[in-house]
VOVEXBA-74052 format. One record per residue (C-alpha): residue in one letter; z, y, x; chain; residue number from 1. Coordinates in pm, whole numbers. Layout:
<atoms>
<atom aa="a" up="Z" north="Y" east="X" ch="A" i="NUM"/>
...
</atoms>
This chain:
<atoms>
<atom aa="x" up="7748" north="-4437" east="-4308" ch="A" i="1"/>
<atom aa="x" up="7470" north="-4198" east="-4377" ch="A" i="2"/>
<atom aa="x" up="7544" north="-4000" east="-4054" ch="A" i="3"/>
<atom aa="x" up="7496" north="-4328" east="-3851" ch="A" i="4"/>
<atom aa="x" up="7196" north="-4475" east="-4022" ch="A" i="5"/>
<atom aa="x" up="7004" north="-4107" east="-3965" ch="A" i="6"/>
<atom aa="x" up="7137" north="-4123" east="-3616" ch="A" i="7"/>
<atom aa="x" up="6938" north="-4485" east="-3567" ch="A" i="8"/>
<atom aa="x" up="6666" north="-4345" east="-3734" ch="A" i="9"/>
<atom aa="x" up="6666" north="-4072" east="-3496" ch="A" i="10"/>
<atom aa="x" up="6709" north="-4278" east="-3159" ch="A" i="11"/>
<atom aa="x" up="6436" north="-4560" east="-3277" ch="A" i="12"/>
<atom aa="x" up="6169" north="-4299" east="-3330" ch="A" i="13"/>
<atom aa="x" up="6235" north="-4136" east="-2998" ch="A" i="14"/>
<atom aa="x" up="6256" north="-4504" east="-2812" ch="A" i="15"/>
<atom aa="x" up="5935" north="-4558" east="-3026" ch="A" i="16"/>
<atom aa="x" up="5763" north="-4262" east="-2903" ch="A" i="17"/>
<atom aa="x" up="5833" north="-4299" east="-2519" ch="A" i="18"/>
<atom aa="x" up="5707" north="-4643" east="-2554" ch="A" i="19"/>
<atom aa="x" up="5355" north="-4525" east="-2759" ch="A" i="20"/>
<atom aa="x" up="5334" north="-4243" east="-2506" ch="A" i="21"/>
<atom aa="x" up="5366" north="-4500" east="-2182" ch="A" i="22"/>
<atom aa="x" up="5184" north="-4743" east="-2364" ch="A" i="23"/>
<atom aa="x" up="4880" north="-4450" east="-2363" ch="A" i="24"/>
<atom aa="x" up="4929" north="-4355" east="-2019" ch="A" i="25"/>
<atom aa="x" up="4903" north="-4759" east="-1887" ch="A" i="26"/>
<atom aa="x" up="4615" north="-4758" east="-2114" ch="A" i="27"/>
<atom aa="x" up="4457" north="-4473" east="-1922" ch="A" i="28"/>
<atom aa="x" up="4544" north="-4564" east="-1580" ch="A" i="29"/>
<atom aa="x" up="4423" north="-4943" east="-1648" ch="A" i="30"/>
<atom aa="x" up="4081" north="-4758" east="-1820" ch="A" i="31"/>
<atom aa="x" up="4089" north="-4512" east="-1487" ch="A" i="32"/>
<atom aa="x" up="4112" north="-4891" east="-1275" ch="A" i="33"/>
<atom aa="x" up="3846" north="-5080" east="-1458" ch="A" i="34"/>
<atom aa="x" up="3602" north="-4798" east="-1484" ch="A" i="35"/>
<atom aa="x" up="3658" north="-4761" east="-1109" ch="A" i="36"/>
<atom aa="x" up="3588" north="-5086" east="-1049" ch="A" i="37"/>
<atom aa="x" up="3342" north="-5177" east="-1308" ch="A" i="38"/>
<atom aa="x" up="3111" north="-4881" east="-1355" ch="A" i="39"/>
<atom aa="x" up="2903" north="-4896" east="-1671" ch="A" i="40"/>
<atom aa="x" up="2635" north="-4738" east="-1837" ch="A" i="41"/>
<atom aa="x" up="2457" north="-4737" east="-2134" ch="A" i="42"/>
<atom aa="x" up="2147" north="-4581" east="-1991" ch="A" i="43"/>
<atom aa="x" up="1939" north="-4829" east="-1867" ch="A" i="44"/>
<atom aa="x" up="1599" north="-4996" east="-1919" ch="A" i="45"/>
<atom aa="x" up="1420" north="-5363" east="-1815" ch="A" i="46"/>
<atom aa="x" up="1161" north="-5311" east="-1570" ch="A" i="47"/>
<atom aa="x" up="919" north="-5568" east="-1403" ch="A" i="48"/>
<atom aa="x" up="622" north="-5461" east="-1127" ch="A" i="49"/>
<atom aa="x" up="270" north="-5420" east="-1313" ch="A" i="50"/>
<atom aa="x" up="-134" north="-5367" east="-1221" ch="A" i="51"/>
<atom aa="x" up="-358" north="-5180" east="-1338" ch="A" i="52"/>
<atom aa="x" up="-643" north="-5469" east="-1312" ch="A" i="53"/>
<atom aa="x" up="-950" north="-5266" east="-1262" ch="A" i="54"/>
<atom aa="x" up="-1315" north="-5427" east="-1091" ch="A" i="55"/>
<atom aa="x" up="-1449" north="-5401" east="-789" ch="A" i="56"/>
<atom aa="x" up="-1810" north="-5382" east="-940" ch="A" i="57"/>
<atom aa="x" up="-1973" north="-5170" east="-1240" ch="A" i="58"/>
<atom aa="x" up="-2103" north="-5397" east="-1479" ch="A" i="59"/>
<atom aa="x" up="-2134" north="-5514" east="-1848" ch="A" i="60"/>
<atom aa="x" up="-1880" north="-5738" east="-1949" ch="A" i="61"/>
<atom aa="x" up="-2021" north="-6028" east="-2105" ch="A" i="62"/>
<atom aa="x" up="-1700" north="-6272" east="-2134" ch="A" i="63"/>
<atom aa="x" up="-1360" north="-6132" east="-2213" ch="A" i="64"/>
<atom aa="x" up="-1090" north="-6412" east="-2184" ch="A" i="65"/>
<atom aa="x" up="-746" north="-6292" east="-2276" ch="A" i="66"/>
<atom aa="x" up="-592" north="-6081" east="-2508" ch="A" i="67"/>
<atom aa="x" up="-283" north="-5877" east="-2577" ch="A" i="68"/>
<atom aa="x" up="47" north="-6016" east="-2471" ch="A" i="69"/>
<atom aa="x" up="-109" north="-6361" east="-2374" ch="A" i="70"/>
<atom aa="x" up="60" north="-6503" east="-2033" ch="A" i="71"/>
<atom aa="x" up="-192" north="-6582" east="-1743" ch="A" i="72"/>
<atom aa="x" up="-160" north="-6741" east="-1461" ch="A" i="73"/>
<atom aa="x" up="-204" north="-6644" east="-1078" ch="A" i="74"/>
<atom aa="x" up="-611" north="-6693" east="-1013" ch="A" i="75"/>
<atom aa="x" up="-721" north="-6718" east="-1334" ch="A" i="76"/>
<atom aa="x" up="-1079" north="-6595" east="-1486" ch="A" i="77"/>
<atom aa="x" up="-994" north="-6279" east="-1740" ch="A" i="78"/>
<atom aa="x" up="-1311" north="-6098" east="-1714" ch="A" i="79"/>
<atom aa="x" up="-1637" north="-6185" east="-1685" ch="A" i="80"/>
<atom aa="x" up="-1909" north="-5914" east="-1543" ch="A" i="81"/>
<atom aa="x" up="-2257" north="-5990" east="-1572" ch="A" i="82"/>
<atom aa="x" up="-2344" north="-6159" east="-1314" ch="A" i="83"/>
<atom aa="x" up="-2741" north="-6106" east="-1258" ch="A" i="84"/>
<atom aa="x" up="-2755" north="-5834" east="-1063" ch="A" i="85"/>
<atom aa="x" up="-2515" north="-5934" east="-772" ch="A" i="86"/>
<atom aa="x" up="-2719" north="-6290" east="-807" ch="A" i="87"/>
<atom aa="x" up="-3069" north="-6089" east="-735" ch="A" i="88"/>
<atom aa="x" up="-2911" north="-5904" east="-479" ch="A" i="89"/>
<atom aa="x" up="-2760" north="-6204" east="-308" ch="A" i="90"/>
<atom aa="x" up="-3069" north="-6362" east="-278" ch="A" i="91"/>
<atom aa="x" up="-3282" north="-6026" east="-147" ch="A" i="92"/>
<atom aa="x" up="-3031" north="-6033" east="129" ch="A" i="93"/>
<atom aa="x" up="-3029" north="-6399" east="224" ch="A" i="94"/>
<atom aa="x" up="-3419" north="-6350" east="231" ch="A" i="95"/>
<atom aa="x" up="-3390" north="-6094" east="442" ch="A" i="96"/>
<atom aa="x" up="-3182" north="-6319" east="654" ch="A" i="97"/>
<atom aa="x" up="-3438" north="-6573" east="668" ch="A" i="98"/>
<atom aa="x" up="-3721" north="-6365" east="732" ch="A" i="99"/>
<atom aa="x" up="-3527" north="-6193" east="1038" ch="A" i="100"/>
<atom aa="x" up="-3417" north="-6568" east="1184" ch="A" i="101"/>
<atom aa="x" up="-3815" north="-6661" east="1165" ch="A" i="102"/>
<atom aa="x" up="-3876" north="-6325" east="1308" ch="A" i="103"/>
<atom aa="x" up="-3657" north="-6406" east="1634" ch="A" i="104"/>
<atom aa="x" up="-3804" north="-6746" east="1647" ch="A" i="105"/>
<atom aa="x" up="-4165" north="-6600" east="1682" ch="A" i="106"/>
<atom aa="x" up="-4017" north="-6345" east="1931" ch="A" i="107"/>
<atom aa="x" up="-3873" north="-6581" east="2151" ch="A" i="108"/>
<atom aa="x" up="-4155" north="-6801" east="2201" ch="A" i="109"/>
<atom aa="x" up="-4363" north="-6502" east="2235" ch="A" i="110"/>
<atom aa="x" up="-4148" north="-6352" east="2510" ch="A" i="111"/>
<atom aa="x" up="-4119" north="-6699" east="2694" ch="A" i="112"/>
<atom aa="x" up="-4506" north="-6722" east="2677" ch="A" i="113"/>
<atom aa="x" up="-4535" north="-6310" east="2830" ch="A" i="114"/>
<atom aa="x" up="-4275" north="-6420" east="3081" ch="A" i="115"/>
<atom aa="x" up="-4502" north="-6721" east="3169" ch="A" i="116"/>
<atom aa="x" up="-4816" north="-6483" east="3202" ch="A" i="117"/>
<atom aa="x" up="-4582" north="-6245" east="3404" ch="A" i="118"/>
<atom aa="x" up="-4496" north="-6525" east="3644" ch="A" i="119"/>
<atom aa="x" up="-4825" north="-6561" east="3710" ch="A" i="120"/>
<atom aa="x" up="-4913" north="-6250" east="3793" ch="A" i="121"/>
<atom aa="x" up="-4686" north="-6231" east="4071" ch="A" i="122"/>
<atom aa="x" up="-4836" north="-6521" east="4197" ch="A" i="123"/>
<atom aa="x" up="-5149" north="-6382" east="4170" ch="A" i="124"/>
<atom aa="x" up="-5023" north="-6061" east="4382" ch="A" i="125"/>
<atom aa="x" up="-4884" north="-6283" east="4620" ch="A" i="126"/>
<atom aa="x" up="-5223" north="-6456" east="4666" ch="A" i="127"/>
<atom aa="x" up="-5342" north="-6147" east="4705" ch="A" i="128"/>
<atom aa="x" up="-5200" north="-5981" east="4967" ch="A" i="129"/>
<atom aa="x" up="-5214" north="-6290" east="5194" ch="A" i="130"/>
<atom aa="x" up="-5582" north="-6297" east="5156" ch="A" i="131"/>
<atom aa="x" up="-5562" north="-5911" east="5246" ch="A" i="132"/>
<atom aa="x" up="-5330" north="-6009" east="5576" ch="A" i="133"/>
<atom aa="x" up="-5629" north="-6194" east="5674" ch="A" i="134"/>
<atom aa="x" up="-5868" north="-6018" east="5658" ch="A" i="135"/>
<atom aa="x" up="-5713" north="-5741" east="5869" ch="A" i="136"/>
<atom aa="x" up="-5594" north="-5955" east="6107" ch="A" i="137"/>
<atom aa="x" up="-5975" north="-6098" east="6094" ch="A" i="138"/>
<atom aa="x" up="-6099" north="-5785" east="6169" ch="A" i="139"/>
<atom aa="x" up="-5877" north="-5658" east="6438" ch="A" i="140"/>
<atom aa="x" up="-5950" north="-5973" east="6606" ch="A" i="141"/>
<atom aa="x" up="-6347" north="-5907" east="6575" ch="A" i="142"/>
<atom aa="x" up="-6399" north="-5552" east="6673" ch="A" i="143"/>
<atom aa="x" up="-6298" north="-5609" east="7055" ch="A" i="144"/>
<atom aa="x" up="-6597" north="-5916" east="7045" ch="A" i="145"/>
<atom aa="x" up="-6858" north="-5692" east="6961" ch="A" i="146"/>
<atom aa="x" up="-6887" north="-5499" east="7293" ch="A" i="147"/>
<atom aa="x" up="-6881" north="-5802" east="7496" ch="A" i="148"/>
<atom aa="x" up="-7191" north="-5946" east="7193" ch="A" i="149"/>
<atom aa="x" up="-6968" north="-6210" east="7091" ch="A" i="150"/>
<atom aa="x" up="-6942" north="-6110" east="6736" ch="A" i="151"/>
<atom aa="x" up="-7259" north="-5926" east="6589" ch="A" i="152"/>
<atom aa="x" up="-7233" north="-5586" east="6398" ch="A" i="153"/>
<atom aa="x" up="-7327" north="-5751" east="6071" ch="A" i="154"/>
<atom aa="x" up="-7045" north="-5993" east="6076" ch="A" i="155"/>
<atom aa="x" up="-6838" north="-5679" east="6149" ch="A" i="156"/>
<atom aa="x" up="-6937" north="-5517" east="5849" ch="A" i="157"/>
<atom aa="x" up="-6922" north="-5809" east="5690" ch="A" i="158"/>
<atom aa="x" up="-6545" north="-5852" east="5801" ch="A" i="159"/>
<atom aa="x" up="-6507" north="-5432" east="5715" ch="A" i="160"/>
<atom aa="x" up="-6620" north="-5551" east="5368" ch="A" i="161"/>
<atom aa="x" up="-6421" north="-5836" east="5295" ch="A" i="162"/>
<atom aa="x" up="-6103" north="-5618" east="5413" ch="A" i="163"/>
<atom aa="x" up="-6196" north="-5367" east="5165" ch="A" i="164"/>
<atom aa="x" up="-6254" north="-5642" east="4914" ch="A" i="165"/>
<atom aa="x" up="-5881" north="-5754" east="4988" ch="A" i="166"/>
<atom aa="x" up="-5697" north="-5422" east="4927" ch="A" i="167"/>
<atom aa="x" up="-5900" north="-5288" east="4615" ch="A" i="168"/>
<atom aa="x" up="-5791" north="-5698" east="4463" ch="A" i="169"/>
<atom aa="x" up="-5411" north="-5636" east="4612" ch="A" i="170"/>
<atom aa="x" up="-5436" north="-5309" east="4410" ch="A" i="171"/>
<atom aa="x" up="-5555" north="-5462" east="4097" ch="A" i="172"/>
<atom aa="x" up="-5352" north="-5778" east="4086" ch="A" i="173"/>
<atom aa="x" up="-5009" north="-5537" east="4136" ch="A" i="174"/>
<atom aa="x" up="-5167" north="-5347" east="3856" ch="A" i="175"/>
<atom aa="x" up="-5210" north="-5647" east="3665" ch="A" i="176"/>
<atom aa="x" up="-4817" north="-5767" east="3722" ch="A" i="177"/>
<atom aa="x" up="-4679" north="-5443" east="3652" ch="A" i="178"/>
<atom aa="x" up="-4847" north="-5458" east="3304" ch="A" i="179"/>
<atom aa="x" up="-4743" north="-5798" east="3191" ch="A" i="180"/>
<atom aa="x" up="-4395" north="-5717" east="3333" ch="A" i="181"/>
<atom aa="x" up="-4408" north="-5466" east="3085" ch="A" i="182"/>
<atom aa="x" up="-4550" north="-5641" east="2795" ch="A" i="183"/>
<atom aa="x" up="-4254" north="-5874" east="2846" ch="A" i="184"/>
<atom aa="x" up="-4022" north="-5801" east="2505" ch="A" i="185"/>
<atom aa="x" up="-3692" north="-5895" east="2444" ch="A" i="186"/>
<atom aa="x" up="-3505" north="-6016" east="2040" ch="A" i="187"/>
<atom aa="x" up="-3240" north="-5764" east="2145" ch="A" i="188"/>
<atom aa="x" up="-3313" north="-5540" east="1825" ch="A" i="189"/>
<atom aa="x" up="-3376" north="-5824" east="1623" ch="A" i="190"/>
<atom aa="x" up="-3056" north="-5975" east="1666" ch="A" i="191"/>
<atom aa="x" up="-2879" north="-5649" east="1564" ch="A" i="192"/>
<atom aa="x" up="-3104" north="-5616" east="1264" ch="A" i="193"/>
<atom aa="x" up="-2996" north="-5936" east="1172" ch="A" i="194"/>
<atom aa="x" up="-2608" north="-5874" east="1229" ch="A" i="195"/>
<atom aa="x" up="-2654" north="-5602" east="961" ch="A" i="196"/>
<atom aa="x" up="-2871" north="-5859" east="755" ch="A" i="197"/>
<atom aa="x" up="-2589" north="-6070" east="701" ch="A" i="198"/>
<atom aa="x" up="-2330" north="-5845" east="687" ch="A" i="199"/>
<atom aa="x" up="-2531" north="-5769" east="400" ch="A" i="200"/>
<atom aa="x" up="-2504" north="-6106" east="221" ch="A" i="201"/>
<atom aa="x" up="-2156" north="-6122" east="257" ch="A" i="202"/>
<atom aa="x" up="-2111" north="-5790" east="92" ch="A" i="203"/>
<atom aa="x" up="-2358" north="-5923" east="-178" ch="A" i="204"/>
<atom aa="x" up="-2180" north="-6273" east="-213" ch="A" i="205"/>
<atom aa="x" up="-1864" north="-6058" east="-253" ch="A" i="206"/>
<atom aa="x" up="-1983" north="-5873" east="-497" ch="A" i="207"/>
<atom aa="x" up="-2068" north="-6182" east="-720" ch="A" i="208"/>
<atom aa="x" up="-1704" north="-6303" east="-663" ch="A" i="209"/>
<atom aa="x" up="-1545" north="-5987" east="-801" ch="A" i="210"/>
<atom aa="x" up="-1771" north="-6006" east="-1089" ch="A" i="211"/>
<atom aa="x" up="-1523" north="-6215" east="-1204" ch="A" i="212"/>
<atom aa="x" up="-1186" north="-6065" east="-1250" ch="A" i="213"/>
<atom aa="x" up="-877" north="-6281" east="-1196" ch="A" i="214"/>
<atom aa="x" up="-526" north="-6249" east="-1262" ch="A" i="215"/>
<atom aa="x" up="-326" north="-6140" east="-895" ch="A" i="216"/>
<atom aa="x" up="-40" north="-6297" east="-1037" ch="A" i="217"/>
<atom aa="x" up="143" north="-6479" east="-1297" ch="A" i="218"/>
<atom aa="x" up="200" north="-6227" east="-1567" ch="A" i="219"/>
<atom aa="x" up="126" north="-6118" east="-1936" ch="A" i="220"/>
<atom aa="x" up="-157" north="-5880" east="-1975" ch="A" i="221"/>
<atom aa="x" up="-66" north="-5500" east="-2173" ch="A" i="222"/>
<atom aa="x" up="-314" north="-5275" east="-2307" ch="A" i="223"/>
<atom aa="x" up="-594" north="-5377" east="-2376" ch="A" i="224"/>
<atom aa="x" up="-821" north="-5198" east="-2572" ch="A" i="225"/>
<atom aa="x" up="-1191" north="-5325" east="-2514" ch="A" i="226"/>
<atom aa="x" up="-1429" north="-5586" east="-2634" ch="A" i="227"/>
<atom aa="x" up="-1732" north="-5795" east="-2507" ch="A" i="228"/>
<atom aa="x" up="-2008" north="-5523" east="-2425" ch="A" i="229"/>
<atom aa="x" up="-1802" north="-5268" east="-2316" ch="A" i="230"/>
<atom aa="x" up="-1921" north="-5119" east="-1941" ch="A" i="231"/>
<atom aa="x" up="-1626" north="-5180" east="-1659" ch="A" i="232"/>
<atom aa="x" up="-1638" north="-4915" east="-1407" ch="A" i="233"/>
<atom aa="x" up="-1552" north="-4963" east="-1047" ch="A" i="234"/>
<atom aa="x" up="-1187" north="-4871" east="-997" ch="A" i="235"/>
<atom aa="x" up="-1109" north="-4789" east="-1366" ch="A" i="236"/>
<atom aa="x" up="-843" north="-5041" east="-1526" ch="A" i="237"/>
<atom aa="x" up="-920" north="-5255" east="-1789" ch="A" i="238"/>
<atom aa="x" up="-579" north="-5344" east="-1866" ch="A" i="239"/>
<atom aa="x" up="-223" north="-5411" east="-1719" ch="A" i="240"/>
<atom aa="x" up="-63" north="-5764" east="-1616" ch="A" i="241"/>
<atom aa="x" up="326" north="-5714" east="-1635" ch="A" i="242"/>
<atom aa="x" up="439" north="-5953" east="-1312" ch="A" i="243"/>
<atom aa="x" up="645" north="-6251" east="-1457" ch="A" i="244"/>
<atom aa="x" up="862" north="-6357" east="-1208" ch="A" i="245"/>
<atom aa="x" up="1044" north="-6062" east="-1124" ch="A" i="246"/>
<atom aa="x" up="1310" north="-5870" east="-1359" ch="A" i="247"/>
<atom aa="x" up="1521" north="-5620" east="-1283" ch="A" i="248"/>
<atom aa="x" up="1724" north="-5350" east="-1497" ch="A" i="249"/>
<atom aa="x" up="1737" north="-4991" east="-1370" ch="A" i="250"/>
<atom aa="x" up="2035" north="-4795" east="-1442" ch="A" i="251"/>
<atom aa="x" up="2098" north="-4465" east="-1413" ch="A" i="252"/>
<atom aa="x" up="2483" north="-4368" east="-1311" ch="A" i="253"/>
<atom aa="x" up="2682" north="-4102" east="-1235" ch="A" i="254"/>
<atom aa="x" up="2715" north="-3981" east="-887" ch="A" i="255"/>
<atom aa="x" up="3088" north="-4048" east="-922" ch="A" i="256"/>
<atom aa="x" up="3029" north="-4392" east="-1001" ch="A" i="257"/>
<atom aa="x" up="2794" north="-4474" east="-685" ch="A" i="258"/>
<atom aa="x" up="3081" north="-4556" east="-477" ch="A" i="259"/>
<atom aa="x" up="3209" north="-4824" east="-659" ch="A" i="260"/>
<atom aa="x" up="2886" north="-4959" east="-679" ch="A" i="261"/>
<atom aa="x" up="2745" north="-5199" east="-310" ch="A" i="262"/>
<atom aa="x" up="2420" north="-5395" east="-258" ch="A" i="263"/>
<atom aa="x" up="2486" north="-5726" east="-346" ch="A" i="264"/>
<atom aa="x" up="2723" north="-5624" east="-642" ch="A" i="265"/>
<atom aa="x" up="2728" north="-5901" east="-940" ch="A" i="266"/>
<atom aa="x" up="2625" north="-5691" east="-1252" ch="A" i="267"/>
<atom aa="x" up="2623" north="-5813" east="-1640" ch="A" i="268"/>
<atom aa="x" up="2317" north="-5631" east="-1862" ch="A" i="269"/>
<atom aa="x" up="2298" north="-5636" east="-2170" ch="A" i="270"/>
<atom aa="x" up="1966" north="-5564" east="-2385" ch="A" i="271"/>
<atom aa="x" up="1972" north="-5382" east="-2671" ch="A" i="272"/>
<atom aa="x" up="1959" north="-5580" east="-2972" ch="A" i="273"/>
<atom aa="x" up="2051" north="-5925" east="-2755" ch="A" i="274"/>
<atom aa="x" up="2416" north="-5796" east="-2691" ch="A" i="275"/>
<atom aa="x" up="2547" north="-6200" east="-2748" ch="A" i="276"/>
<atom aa="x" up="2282" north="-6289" east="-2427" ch="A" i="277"/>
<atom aa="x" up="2430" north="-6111" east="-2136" ch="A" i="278"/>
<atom aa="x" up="2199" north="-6140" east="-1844" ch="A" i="279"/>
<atom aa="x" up="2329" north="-6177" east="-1439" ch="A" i="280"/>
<atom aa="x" up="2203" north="-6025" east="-1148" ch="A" i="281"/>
<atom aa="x" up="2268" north="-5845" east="-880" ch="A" i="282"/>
<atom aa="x" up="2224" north="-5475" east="-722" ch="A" i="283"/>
<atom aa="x" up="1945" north="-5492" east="-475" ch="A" i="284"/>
<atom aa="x" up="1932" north="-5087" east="-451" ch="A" i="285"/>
<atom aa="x" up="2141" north="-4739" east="-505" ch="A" i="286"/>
<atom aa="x" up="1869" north="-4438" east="-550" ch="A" i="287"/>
<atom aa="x" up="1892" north="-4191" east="-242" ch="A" i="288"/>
<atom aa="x" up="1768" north="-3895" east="-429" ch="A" i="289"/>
<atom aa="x" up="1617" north="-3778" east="-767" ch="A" i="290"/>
<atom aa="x" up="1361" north="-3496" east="-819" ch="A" i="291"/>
<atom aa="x" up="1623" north="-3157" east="-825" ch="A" i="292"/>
<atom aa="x" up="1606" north="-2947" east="-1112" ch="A" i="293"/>
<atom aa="x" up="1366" north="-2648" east="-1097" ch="A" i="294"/>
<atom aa="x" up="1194" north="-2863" east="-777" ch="A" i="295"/>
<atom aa="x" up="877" north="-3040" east="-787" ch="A" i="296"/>
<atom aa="x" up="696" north="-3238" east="-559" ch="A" i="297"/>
<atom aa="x" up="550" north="-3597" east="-535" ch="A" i="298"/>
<atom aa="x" up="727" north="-3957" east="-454" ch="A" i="299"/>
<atom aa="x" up="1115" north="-3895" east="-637" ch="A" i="300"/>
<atom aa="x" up="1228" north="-4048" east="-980" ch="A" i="301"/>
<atom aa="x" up="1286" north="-3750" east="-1202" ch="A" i="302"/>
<atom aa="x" up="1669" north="-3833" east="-1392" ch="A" i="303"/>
<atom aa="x" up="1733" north="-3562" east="-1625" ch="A" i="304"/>
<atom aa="x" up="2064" north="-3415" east="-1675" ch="A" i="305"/>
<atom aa="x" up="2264" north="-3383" east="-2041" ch="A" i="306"/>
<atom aa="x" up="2435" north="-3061" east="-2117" ch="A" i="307"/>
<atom aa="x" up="2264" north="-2814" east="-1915" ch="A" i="308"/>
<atom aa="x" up="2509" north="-2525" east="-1977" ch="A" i="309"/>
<atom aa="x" up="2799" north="-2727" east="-1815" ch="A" i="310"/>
<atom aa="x" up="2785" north="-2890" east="-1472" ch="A" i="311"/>
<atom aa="x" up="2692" north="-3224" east="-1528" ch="A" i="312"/>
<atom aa="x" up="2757" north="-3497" east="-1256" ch="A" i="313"/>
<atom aa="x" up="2367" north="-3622" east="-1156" ch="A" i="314"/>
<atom aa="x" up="2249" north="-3978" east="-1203" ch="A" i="315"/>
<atom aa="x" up="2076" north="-4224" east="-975" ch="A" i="316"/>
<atom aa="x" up="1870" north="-4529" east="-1040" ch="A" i="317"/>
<atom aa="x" up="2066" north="-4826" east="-926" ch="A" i="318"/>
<atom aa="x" up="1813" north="-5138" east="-925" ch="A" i="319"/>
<atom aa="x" up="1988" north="-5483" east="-1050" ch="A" i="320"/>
<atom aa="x" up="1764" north="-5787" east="-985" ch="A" i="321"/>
<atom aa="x" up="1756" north="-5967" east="-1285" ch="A" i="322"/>
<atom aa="x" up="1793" north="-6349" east="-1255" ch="A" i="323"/>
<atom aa="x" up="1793" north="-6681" east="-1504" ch="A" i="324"/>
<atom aa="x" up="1569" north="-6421" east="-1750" ch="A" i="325"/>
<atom aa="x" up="1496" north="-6560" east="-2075" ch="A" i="326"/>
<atom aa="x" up="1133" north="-6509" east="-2117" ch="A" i="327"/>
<atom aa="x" up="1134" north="-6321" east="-2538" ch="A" i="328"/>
<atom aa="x" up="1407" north="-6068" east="-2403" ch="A" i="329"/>
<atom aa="x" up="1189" north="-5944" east="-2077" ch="A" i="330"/>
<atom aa="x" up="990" north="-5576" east="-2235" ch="A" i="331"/>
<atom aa="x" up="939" north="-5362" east="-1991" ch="A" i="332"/>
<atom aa="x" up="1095" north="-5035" east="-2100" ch="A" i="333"/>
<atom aa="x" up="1367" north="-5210" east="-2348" ch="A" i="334"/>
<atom aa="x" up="1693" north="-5047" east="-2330" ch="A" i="335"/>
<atom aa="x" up="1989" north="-5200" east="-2168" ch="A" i="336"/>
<atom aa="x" up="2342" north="-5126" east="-2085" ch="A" i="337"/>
<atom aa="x" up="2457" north="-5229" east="-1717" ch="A" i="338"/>
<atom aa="x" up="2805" north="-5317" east="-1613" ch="A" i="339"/>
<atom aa="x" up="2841" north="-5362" east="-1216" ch="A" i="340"/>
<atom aa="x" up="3159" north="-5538" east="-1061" ch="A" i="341"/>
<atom aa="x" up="3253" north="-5443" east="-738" ch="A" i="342"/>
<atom aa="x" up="3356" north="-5720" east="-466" ch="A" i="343"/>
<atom aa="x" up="3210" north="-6001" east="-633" ch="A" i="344"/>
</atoms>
C-alpha cells in the first residue's frame, strides 16, 4: 500500500511538471506572439508643435495680456509694443507721399505748358524758313531785271538785305526750338521716387501692425518670464504658445520592433500617472535614422543607447498622432508608454 501510494506520488509530480513546464513554454511563445504583434514601450513622451513668439519690431512693451499656462486663441492681442514711433513714422511717410503726388501734379502741368511753348517754336521755324524761301526766290528773280533797268540797284540791295534778314531769323528761331525742346521735362523720376515713397508707408503701416503681437494659433502660452516695461527685441522670443490642436506621443523602440510596427497602425498610450485614461491614435511616422554614436552633425534626433558595454539594439522615434485628447492630460514632455497593434 505504501509502495503504490509513493508510486502515485511519483507519477503526479512528473505529470505535474511536464504540464508547468509546457504551460511556461505556451506562455513564452504566446509572449514571443503578442510582443510581435503588439510592440510596446515604456519610453515615450507627449509632444505637441510650439513657437517661439518673438516681434517683428524693437519696442517697449506697454500692455502684456496673458500669462502662464492661459489658453489663447488664433489672432488674438498678447503683446502690446508701444505704438508711437511706428505712428510718427507712418505719417512722415504718407507725407512724403503727398508731397511727391503734388510734386507730379506741378510737373505735369509744367511739362504740358513747355510742350505748348515747344509747339510753338516749331511753328515759328516753320514761319521762318518760308519767309527765307521767299526771299531767295525774290532775289533770284530780281538780279536778271537790273541789267535790262527794270529793277533798280537799291531794291536789289534791298532784296540782298531782306534775304540776309531771313536766314540770320531761320537761324535763331531753330535755335529757339531746339532750346524749348530741351526745356521740355518729363515726371519719369518722380514717379519712381514715389514708388519707393509708398513702399515706404506700407513698410511703416506694417510696422504698426506687428506692434501688436498675436497668437499664430490656438494654443497655451509657456515661459514667460517678463512684465510691462520690459524692452522686446526684434527676433528674440518672448515666450512659447504650445499648438492645441495637435497631439502626438513619440516613442522610441527597438529596431527589432520596427517591423511590426506600419503607418496607419492603431496604437493605445498611456500617460504616466493617467494609466485608467488610455488615449487612441495612430502611427503617422517610423524614424529613418538617429544621430550615431561618436557622430555629430545637424538635423537627426539623438536616441541614446542603455548598456553601453553590451550591444544594445538602437531605438527610433515612432510618431503616434494623438486623437480624442483630453485637454488636463496634454504636457508636452510627460512620459507615456505606447502600445502599437499591427493590422488594425
Amino acid at each position: 500500500m505504501t509502495m503504490n501510494s509513493t508510486a502515485g506520488n511519483s507519477l503526479r509530480g512528473r505529470v505535474i511538471a511536464w504540464l508547468a513546464f509546457s504551460l511556461a513554454v505556451i506562455m513564452v511563445l504566446a509572449s514571443v506572439i503578442v510582443v510581435d504583434r503588439r510592440p510596446r514601450t515604456h519610453d515615450a513622451y507627449l509632444f505637441a508643435y510650439s513657437a517661439g513668439l518673438a516681434p517683428e519690431v524693437n519696442g517697449r512693451i506697454l500692455n502684456l495680456a496673458v500669462t502662464n499656462n492661459q489658453f489663447v486663441k488664433k489672432g488674438q492681442a498678447l503683446v502690446g509694443i508701444d505704438p508711437e514711433p511706428f505712428t510718427l513714422k507712418l505719417r512722415e511717410a504718407q507725407a512724403q507721399v503727398v508731397a511727391l503726388q503734388a510734386s507730379i501734379d506741378l510737373a505735369t502741368r509744367q511739362v504740358s505748358s513747355q510742350g505748348s511753348g515747344a509747339n510753338a517754336a516749331a511753328n515759328q521755324v516753320d514761319r521762318a524758313r518760308a519767309q527765307l524761301s521767299f526771299a531767295q526766290a525774290t532775289l533770284v528773280r530780281m538780279k536778271p531785271l537790273l541789267a535790262d533797268g527794270y529793277v533798280t540797284a537799291q531794291q536789289l540791295d534791298e532784296a540782298n538785305s531782306n534775304e540776309r534778314q531771313a536766314s540770320a531769323a531761320l537761324s535763331a528761331s531753330i535755335q529757339q526750338a531746339a532750346q524749348a525742346h530741351e526745356a521740355v521735362g518729363d515726371v519719369a523720376s518722380l514717379n519712381a521716387q514715389l514708388v519707393g515713397a509708398k513702399a515706404t508707408e506700407a513698410l511703416a503701416a506694417r510696422d504698426l501692425r506687428e506692434a501688436t503681437v498675436r497668437a499664430p494659433f490656438d494654443g497655451r502660452v509657456v515661459g514667460l518670464e517678463l512684465a510691462e516695461g520690459s524692452f522686446a527685441t526684434a527676433g528674440h522670443p518672448l515666450f512659447t504658445v504650445i499648438k492645441a490642436n495637435e497631439w502626438y506621443a513619440v516613442a522610441d523602440f527597438r529596431e527589432t520592433d520596427l517591423a511590426g510596427i506600419h503607418l496607419g497602425d492603431a496604437a493605445t498610450v498611456w500617460v504616466m500617472g493617467r494609466d485608467n485614461r488610455p488615449i487612441r491614435g495612430l502611427v503617422e511616422s517610423v524614424g529613418a535614422g538617429v544621430q550615431p554614436e561618436g557622430v555629430s552633425g545637424p538635423g537627426l534626433p539623438k536616441v541614446d543607447r542603455n548598456l553601453n558595454w553590451v550591444v544594445v539594439a538602437q531605438r527610433f522615434p515612432v510618431w503616434i498622432r494623438l486623437k480624442g485628447t483630453q485637454e488636463d492630460m496634454m504636457r508636452l514632455g510627460a512620459t507615456a508608454s505606447v502600445r502599437v497593434t499591427h493590422g488594425h
